[in-house]
N, C-alpha and C positions, 0 to 999 in steps of 0.2 A: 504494500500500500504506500509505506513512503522509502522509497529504496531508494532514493534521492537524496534522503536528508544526511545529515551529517551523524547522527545517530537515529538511525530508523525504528525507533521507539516508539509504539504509541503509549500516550500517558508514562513516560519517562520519568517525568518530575515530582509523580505520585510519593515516592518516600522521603521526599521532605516534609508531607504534612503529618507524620507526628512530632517533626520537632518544631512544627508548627502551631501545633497545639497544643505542644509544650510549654511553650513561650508567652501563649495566650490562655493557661491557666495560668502562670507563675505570673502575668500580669492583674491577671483577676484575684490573684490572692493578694499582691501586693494593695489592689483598690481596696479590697476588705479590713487590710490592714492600716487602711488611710496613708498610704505610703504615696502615694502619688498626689497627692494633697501640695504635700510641698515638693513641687516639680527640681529644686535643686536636688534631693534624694536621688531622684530619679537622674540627673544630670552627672550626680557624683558616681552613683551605679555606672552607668553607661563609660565613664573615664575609665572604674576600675577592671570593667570586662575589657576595654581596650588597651591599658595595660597587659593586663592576665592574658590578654592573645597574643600582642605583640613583643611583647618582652618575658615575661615569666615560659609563658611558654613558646615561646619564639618561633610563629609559624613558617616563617621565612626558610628557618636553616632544618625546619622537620618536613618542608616539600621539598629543601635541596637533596636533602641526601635521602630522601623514595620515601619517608614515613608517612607517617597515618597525618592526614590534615587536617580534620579538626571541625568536622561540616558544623554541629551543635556549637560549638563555640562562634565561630565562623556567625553562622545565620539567628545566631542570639546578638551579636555584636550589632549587624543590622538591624534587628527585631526593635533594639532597645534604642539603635540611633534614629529609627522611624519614630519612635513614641516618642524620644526628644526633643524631635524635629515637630513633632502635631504639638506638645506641651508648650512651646518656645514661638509658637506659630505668631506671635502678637508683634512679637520681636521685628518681624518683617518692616513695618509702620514705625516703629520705633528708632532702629539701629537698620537702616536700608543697606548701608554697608557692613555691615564685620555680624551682621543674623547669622544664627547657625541656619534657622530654618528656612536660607534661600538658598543654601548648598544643597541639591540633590543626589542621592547615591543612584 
C-alpha cells in the first residue's frame, strides 16, 4: 500500500501513545496537585528534565556510540516544553521579543 514511503508502515507512530499518555496523566496529576497553578513549577520542571537529558544523561554521546536513546525522556522533554509554551502563552503580548512561547518546536 505505501511501498513508497520511507518506512512503509501503516500507523507506525502508534507506540508513542503510551508514552503519551503517560505524560498526560503525570500532567493530570500534577493539576490535582495544584502544581501547575504556579506555572514557574512547571517552568523549573521542564529546565530540570532538560538538564536530566542533556547532560546527566547525555543523549548526544549514548546515540554516538549505538545506545539506547531515550524516546520517554526525549518526548517528555517536548510534552513538558508544549505545556510551557501554552502556560507562558500571554508572554507573546508582553515580551514580543525574548517569549519562550513564540519559539516553536
Amino acid at each position: 500500500m505505501f511501498d513508497t514511503n520511507p518506512a512503509p508502515v501503516v500507523n507506525g507512530s502508534l507506540w508513542t501513545l503510551p508514552i503519551e499518555v503517560r505524560w498526560y496523566v503525570i500532567l493530570a496529576i500534577l493539576g490535582l496537585l495544584r502544581v501547575v497553578r504556579w506555572r514557574i513549577l512547571l517552568l523549573i520542571g521542564t529546565i530540570v528534565m532538560a538538564v536530566h537529558y542533556f547532560w546527566i544523561f547525555d543523549v548526544q554521546r549514548v546515540i554516538d556510540v549505538g545506545g539506547r536513546r531515550g524516546y520517554k525522556e526525549e518526548f517528555g522533554l517536548f510534552f513538558l516544553a508544549g505545556a510551557c509554551s501554552h502556560c507562558y502563552r500571554d508572554w507573546g503580548d508582553r515580551y514580543q521579543y525574548c517569549s519562550f512561547s513564540k519559539f516553536h518546536i
